[in-house]
Biotite code that builds the C-alpha atoms (Angstrom):
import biotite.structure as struc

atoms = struc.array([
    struc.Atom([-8.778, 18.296, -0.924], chain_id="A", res_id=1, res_name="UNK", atom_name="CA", element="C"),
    struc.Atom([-7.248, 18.773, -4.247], chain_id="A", res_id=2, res_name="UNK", atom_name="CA", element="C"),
    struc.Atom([-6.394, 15.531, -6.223], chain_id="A", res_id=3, res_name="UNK", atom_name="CA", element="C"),
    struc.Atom([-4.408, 14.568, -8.850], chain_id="A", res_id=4, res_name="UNK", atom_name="CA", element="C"),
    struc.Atom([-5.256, 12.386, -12.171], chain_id="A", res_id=5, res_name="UNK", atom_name="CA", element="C"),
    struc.Atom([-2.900, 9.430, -11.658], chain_id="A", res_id=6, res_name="UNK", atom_name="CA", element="C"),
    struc.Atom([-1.196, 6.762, -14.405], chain_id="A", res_id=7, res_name="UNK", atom_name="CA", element="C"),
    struc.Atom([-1.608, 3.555, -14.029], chain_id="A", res_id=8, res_name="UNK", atom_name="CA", element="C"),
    struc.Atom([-0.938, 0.601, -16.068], chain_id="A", res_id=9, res_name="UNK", atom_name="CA", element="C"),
    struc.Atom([-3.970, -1.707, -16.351], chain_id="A", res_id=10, res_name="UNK", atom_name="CA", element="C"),
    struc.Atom([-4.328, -5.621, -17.331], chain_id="A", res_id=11, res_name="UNK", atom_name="CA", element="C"),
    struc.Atom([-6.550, -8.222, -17.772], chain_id="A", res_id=12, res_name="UNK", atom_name="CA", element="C"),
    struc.Atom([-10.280, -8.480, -18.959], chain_id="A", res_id=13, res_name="UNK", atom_name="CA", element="C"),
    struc.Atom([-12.890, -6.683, -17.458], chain_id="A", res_id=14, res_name="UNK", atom_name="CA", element="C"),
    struc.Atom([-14.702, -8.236, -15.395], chain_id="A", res_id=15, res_name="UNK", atom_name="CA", element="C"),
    struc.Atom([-15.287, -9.653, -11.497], chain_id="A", res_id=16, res_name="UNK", atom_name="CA", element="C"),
    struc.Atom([-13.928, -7.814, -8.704], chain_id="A", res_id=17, res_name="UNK", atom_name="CA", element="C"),
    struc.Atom([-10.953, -5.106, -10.084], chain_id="A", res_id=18, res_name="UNK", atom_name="CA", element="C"),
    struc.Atom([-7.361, -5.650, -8.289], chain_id="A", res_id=19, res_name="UNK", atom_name="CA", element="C"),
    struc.Atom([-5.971, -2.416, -7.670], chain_id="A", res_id=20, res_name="UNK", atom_name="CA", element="C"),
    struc.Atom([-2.098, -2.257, -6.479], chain_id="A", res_id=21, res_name="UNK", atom_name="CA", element="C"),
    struc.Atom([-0.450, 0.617, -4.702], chain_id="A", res_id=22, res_name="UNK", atom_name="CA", element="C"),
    struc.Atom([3.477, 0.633, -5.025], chain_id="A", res_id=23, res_name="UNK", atom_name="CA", element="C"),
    struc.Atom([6.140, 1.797, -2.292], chain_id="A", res_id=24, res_name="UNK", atom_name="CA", element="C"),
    struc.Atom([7.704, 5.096, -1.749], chain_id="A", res_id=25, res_name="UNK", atom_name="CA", element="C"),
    struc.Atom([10.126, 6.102, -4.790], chain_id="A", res_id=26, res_name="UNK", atom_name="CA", element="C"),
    struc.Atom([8.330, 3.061, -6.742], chain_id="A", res_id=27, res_name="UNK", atom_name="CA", element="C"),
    struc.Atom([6.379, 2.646, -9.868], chain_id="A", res_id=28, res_name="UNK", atom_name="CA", element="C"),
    struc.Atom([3.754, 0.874, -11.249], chain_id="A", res_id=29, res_name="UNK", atom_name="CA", element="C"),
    struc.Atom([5.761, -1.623, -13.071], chain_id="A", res_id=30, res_name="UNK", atom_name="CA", element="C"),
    struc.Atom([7.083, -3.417, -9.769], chain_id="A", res_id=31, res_name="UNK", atom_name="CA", element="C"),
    struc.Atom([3.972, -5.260, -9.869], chain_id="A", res_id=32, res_name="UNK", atom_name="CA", element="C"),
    struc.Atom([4.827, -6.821, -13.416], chain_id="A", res_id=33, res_name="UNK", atom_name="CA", element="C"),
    struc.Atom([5.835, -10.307, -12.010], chain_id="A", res_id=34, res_name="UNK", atom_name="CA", element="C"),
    struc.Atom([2.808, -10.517, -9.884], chain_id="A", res_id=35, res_name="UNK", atom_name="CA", element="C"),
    struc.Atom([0.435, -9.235, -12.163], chain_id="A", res_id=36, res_name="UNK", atom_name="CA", element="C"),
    struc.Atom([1.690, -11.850, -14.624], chain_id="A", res_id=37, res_name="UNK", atom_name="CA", element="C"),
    struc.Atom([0.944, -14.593, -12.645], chain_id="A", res_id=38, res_name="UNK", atom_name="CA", element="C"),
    struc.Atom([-3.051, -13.421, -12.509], chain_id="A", res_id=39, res_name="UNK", atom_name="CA", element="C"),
    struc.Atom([-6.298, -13.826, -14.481], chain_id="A", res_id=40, res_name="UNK", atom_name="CA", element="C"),
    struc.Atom([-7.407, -10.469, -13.391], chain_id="A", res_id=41, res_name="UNK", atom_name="CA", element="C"),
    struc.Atom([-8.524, -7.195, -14.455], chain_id="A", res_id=42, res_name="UNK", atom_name="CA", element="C"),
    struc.Atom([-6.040, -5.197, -12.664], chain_id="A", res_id=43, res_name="UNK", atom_name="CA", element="C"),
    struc.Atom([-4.621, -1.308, -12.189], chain_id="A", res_id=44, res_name="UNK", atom_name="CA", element="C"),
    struc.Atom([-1.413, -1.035, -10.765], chain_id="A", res_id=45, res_name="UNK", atom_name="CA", element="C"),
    struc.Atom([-1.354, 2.718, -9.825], chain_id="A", res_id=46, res_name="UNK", atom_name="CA", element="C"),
    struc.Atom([1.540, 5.070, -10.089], chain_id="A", res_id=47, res_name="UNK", atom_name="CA", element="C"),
    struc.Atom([1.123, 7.686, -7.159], chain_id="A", res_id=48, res_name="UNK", atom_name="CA", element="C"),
    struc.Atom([1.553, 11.413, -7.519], chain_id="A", res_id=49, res_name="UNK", atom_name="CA", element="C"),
    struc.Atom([5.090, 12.507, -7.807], chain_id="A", res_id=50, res_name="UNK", atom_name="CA", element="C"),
    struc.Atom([6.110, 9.077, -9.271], chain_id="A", res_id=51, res_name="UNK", atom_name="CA", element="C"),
    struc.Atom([6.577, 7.674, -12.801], chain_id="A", res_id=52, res_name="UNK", atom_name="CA", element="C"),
    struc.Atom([4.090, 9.368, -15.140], chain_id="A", res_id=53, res_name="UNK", atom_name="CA", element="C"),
    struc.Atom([1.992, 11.040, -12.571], chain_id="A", res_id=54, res_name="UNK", atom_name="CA", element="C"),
    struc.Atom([1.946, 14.429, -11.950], chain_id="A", res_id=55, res_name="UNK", atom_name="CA", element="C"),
    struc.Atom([4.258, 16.319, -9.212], chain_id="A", res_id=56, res_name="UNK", atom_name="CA", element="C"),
    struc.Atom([2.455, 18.206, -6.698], chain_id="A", res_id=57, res_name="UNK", atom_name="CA", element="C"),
    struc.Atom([3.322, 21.101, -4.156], chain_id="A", res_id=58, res_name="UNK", atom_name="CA", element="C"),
    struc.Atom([2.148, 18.438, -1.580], chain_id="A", res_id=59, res_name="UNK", atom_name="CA", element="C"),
    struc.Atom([2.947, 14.935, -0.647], chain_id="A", res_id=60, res_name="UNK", atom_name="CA", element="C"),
    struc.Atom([1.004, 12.649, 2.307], chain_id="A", res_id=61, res_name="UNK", atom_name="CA", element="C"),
    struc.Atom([-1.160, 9.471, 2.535], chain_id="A", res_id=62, res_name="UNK", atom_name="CA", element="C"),
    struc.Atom([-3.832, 11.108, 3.204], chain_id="A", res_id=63, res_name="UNK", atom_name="CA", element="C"),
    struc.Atom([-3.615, 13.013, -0.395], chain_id="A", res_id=64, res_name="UNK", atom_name="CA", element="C"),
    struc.Atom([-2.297, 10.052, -2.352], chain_id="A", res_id=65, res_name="UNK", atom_name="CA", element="C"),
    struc.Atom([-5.364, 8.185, -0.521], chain_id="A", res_id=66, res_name="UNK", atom_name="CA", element="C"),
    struc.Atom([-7.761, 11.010, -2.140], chain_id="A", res_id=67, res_name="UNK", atom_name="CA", element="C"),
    struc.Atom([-6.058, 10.046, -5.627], chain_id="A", res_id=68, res_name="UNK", atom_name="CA", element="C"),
    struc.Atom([-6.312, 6.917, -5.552], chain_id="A", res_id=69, res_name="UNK", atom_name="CA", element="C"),
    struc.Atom([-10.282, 6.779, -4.245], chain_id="A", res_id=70, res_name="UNK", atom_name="CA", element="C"),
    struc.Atom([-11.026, 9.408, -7.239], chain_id="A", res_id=71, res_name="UNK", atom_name="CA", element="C"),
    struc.Atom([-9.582, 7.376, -9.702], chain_id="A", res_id=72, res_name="UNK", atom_name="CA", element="C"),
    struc.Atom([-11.582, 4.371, -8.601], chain_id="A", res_id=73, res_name="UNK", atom_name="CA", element="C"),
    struc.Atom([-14.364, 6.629, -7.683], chain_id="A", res_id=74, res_name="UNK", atom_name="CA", element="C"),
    struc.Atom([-14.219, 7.636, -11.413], chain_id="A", res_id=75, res_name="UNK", atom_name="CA", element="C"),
    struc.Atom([-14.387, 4.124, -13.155], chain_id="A", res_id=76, res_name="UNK", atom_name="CA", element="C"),
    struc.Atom([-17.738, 3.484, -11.063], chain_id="A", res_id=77, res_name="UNK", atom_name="CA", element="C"),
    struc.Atom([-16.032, 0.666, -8.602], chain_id="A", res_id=78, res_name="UNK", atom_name="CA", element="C"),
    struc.Atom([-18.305, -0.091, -5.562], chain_id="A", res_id=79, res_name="UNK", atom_name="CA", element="C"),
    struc.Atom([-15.599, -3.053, -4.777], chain_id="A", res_id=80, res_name="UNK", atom_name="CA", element="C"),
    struc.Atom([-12.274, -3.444, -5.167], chain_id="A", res_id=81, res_name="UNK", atom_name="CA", element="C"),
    struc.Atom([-9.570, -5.873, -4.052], chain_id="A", res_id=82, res_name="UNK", atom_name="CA", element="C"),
    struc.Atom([-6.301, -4.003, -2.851], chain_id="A", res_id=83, res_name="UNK", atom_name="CA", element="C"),
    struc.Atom([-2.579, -4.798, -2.654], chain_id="A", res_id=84, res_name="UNK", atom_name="CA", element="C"),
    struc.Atom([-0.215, -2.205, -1.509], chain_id="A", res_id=85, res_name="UNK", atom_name="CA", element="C"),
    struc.Atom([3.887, -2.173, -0.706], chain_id="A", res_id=86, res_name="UNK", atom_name="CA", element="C"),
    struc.Atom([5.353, -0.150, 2.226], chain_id="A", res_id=87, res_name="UNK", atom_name="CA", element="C"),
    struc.Atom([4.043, 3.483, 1.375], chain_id="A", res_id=88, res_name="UNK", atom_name="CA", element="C"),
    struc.Atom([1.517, 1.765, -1.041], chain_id="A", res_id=89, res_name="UNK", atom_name="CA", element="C"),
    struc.Atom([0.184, -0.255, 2.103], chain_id="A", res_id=90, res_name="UNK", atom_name="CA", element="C"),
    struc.Atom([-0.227, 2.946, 4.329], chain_id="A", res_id=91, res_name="UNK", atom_name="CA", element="C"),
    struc.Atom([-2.194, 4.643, 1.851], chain_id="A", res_id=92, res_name="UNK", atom_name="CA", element="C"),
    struc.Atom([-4.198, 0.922, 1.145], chain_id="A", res_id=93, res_name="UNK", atom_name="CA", element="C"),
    struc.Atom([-5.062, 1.158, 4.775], chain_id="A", res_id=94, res_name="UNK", atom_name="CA", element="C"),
    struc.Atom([-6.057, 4.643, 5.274], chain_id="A", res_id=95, res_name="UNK", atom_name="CA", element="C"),
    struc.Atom([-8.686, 3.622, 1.992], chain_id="A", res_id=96, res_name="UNK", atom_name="CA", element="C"),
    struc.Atom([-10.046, 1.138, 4.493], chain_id="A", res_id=97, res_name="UNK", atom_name="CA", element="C"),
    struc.Atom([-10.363, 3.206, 6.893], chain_id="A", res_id=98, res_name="UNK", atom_name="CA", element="C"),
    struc.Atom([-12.127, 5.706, 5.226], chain_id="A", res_id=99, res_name="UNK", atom_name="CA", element="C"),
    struc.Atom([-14.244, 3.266, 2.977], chain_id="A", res_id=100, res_name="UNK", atom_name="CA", element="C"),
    struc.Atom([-14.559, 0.090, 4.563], chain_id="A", res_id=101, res_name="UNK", atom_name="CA", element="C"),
    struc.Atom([-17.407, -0.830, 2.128], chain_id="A", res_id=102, res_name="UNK", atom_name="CA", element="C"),
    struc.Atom([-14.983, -0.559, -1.110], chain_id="A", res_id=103, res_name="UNK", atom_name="CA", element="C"),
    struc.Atom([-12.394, -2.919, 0.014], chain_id="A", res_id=104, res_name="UNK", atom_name="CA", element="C"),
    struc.Atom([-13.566, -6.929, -0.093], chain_id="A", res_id=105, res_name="UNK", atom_name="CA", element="C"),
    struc.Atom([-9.317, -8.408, -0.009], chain_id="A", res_id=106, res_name="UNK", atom_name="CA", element="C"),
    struc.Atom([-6.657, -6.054, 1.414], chain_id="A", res_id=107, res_name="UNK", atom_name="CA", element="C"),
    struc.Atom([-3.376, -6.970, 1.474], chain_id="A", res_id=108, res_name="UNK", atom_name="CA", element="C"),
    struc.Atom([-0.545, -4.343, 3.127], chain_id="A", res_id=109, res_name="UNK", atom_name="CA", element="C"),
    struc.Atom([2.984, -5.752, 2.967], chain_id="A", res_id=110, res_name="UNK", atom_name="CA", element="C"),
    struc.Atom([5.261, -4.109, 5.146], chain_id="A", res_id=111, res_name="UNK", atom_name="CA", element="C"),
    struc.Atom([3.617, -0.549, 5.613], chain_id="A", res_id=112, res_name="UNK", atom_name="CA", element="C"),
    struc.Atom([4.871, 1.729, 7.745], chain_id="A", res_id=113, res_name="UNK", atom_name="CA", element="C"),
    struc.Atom([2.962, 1.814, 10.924], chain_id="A", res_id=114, res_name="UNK", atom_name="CA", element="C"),
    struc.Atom([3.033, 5.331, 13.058], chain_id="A", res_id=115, res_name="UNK", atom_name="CA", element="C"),
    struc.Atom([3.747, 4.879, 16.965], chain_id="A", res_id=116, res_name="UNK", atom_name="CA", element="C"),
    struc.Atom([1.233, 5.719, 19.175], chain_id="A", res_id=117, res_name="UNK", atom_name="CA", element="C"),
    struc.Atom([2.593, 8.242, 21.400], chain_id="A", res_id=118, res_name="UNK", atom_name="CA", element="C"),
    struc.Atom([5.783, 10.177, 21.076], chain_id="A", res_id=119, res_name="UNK", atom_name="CA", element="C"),
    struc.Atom([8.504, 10.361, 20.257], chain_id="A", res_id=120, res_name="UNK", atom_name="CA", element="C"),
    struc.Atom([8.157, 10.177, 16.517], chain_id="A", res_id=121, res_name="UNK", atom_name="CA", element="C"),
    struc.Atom([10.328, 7.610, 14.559], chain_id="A", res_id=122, res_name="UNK", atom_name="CA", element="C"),
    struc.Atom([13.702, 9.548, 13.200], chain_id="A", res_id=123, res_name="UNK", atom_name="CA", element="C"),
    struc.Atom([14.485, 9.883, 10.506], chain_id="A", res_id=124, res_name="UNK", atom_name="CA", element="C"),
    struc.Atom([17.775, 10.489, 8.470], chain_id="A", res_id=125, res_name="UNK", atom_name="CA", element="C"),
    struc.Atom([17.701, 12.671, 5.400], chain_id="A", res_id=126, res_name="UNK", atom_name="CA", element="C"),
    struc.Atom([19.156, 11.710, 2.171], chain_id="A", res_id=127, res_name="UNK", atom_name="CA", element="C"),
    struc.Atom([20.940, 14.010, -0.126], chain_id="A", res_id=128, res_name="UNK", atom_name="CA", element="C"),
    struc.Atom([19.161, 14.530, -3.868], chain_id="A", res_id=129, res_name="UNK", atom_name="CA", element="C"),
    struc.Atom([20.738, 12.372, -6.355], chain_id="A", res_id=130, res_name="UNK", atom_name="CA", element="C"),
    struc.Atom([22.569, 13.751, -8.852], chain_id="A", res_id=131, res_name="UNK", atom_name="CA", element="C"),
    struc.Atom([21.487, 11.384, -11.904], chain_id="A", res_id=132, res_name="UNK", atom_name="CA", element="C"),
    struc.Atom([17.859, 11.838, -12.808], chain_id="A", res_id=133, res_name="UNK", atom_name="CA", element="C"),
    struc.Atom([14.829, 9.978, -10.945], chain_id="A", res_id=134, res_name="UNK", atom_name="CA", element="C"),
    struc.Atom([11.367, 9.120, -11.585], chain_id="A", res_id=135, res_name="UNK", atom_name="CA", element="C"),
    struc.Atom([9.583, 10.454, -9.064], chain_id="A", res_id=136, res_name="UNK", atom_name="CA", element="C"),
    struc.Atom([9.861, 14.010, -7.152], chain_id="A", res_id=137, res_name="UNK", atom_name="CA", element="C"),
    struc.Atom([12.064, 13.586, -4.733], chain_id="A", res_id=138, res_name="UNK", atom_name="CA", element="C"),
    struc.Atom([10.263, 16.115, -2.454], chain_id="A", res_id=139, res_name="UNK", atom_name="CA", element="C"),
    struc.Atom([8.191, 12.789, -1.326], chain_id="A", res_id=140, res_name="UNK", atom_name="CA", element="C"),
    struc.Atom([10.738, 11.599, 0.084], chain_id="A", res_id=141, res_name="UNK", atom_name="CA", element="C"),
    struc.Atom([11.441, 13.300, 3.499], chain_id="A", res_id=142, res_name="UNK", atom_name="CA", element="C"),
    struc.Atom([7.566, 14.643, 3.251], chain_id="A", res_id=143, res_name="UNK", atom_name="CA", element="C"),
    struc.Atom([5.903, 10.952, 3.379], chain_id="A", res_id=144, res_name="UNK", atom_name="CA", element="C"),
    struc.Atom([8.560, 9.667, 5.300], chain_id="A", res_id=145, res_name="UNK", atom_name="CA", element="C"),
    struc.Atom([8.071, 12.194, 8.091], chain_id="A", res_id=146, res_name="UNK", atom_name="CA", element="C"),
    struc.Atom([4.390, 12.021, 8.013], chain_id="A", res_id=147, res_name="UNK", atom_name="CA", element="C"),
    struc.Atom([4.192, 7.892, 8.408], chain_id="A", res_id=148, res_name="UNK", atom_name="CA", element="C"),
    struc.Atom([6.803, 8.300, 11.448], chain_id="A", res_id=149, res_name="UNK", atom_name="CA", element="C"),
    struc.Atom([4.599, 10.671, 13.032], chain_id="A", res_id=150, res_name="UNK", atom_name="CA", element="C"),
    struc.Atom([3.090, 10.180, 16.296], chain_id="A", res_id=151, res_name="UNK", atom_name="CA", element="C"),
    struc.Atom([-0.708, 9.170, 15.557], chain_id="A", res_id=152, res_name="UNK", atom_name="CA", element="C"),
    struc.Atom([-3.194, 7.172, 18.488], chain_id="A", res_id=153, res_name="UNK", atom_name="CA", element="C"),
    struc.Atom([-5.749, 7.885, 15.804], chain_id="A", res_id=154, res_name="UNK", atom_name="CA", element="C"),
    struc.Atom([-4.436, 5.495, 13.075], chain_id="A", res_id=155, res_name="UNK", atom_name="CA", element="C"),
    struc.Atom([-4.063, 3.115, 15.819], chain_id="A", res_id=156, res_name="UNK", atom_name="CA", element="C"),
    struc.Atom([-8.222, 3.612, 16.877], chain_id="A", res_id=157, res_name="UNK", atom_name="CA", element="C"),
    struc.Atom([-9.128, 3.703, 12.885], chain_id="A", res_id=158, res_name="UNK", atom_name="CA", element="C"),
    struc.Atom([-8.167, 0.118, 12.565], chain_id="A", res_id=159, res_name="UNK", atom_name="CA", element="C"),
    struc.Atom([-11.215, -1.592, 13.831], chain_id="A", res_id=160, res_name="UNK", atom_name="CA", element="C"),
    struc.Atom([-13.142, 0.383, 11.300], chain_id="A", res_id=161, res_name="UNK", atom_name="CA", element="C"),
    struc.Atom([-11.569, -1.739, 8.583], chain_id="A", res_id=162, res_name="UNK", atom_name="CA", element="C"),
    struc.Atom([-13.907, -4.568, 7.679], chain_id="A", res_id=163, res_name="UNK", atom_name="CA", element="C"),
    struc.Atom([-11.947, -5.871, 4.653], chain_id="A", res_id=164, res_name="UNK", atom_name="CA", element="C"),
    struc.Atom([-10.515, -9.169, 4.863], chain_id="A", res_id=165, res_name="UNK", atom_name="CA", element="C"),
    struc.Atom([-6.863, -8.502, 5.622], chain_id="A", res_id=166, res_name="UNK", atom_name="CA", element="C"),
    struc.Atom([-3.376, -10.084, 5.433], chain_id="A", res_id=167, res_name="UNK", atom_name="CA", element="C"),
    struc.Atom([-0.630, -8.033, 6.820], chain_id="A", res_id=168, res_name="UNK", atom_name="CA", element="C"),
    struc.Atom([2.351, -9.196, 5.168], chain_id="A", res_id=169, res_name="UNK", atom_name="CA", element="C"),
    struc.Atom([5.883, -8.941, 7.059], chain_id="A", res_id=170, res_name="UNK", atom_name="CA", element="C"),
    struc.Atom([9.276, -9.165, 5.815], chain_id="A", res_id=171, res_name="UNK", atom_name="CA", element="C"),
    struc.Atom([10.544, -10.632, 9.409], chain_id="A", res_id=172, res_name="UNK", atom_name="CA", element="C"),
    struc.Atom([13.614, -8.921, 11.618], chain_id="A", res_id=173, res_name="UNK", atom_name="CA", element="C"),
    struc.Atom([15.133, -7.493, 8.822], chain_id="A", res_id=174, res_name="UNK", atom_name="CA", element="C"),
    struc.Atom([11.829, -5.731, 7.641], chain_id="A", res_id=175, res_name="UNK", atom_name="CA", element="C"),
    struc.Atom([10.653, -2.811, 8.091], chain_id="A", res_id=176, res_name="UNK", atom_name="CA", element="C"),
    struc.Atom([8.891, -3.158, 11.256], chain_id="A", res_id=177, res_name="UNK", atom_name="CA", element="C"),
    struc.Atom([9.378, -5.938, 13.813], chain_id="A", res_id=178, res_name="UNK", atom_name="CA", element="C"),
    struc.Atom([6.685, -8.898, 12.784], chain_id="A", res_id=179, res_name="UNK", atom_name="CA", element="C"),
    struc.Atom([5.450, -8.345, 16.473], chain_id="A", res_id=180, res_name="UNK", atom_name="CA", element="C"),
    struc.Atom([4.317, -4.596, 15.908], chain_id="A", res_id=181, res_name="UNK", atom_name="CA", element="C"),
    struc.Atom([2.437, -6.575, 12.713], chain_id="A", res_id=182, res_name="UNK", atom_name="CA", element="C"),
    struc.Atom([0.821, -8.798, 14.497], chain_id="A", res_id=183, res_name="UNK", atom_name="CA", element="C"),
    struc.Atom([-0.515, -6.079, 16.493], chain_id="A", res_id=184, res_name="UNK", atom_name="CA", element="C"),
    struc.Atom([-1.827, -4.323, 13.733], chain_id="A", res_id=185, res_name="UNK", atom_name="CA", element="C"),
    struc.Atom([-4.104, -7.129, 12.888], chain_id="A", res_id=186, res_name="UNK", atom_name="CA", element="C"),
    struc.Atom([-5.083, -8.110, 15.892], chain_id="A", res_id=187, res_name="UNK", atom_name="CA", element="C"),
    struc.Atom([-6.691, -4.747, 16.237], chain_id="A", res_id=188, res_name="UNK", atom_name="CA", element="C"),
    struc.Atom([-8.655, -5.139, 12.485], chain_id="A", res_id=189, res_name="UNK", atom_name="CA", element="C"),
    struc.Atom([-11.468, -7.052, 12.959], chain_id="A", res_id=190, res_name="UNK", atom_name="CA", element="C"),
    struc.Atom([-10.868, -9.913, 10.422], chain_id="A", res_id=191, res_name="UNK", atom_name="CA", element="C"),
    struc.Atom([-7.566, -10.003, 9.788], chain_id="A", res_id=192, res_name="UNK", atom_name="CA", element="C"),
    struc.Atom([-4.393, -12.351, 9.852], chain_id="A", res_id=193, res_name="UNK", atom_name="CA", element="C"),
    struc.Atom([-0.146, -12.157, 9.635], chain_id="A", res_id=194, res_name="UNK", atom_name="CA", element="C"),
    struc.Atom([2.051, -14.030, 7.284], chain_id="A", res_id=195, res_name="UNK", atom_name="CA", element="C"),
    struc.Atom([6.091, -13.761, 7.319], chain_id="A", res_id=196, res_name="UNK", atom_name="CA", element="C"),
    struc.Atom([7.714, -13.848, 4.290], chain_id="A", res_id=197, res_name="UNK", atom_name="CA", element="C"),
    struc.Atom([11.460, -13.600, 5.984], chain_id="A", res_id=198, res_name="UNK", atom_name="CA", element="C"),
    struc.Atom([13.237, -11.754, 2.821], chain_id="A", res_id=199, res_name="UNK", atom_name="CA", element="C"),
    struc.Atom([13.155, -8.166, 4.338], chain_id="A", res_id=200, res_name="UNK", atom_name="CA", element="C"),
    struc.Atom([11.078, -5.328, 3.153], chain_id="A", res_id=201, res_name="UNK", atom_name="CA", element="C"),
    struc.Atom([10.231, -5.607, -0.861], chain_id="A", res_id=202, res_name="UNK", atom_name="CA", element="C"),
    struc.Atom([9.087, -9.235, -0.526], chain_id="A", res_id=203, res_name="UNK", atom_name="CA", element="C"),
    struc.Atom([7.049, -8.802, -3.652], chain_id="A", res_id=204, res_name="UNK", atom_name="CA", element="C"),
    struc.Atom([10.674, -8.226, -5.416], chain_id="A", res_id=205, res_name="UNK", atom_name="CA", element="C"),
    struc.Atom([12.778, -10.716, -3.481], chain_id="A", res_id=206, res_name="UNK", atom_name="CA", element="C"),
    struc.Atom([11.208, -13.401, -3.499], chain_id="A", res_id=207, res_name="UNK", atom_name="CA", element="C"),
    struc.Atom([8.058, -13.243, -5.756], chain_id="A", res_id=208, res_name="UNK", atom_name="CA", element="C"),
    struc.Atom([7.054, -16.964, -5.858], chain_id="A", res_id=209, res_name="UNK", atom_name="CA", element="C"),
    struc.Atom([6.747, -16.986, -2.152], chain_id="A", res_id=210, res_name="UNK", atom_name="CA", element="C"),
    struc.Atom([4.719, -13.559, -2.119], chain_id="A", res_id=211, res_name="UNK", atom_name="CA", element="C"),
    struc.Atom([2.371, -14.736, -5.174], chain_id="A", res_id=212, res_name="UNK", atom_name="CA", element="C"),
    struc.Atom([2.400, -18.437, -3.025], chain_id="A", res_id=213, res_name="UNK", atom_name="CA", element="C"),
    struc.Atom([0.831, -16.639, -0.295], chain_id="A", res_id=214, res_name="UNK", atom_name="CA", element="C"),
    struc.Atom([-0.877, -13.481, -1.788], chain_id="A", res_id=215, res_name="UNK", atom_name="CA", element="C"),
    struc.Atom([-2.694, -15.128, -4.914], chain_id="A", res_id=216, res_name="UNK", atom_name="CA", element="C"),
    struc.Atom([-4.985, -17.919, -2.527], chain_id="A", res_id=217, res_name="UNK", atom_name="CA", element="C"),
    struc.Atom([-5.673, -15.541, -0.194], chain_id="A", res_id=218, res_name="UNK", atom_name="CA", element="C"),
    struc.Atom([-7.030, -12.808, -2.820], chain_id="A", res_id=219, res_name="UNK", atom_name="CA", element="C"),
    struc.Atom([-8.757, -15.549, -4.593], chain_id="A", res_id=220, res_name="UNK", atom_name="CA", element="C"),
    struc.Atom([-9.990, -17.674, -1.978], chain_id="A", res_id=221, res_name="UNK", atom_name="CA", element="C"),
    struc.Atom([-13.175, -17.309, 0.494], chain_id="A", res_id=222, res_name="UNK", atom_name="CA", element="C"),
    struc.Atom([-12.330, -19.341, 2.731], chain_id="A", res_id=223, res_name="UNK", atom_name="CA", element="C"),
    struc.Atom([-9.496, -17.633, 3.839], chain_id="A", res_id=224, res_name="UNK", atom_name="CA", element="C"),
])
């Protein structure tokens, strides 16, 4: 699997565990800035391929954005990382777990996408390509999009593997899947737990006291 060198933006000392932080589809790095502030952390906010500074590819998936990602940690020597990721950001966060449950201590996914188990897949509607310029490739749109609303009873049997502590975060009813389906999620990861933040999908951007209120103890705490 080929991978791509990613840009990131990193902050903080070195030092402890690393926070790594995955942004949404059509995101960037920077829509961690508020959060980040808010931390005493060495921390990498990642930009994915085909977004911000990092390079377009032929190709876009989780699967290969997961490969980036673990050879850019892989790279830096990390044997554990915390992890933080937003909608496409927490797909590609849990596929990481799933492949390397021993990397992952803290995992946070707020509002991923989360594949049904049998057919049909999820539509989809397509969107037309801008006409003012966009920083990312806007190829990744229709190809992630299609591949998280795929059918897959394997993602669903790949959660018990995860063994990170996790918090799935939900957005509530107007999120981007029901809080129920959440729930379900981590009740099939072994130690795992749901929190509603009811401000729709981008809670991180909506309402960022309430997602650091939540996010930062939980990352930070062992008791939790």
């Amino acid at each position: 699997m080929s991978t791509v060198e990613l840009a990131y933006q990193e902050q903080g000392v070195p030092g402890g565990v690393p926070l790594f932080l995955l942004h949404g589809l059509t995101g960037e790095p920077a829509t961690w800035d508020t959060f980040i502030a808010g931390l005493d952390r060495h921390t990498f906010a990642l930009a994915a391929r085909g977004h911000d500074r990092s390079p377009r590819a032929a190709e876009y998936s989780i699967d290969l954005m997961a490969a980036d990602a673990l050879a850019f940690i892989d790279a830096r020597g990390f044997d554990v990382i915390d992890m933080v990721g937003h909608s496409m950001g927490g797909a590609i966060a849990i596929r990481i777990a799933q492949d390397r449950p021993q990397l992952i201590r803290r995992l946070v996914v707020e509002e991923p996408p989360v594949p049904p188990r049998r057919p049909p897949a999820i539509p989809i509607e397509s969107f037309p390509e801008p006409d003012e310029p966009v920083d990312f490739d806007w190829r990744a749109v229709d190809q992630i999009r299609r591949g998280v609303r795929a059918p897959d009873p394997a993602w669903w049997d790949r959660l018990p593997a995860i063994t990170a502590r996790t918090l799935v975060l939900s957005g509530g009813e107007t999120g981007l899947v029901p809080p129920a389906i959440y729930a379900e999620v981590a009740e099939n990861i072994p130690d795992a737990k749901t929190a509603v933040i009811d401000i729709g999908h981008c809670i991180h951007g909506d309402a960022p006291e309430d997602f650091a209120a939540v996010v930062g103890p939980f990352l930070d705490s062992d008791a939790n």
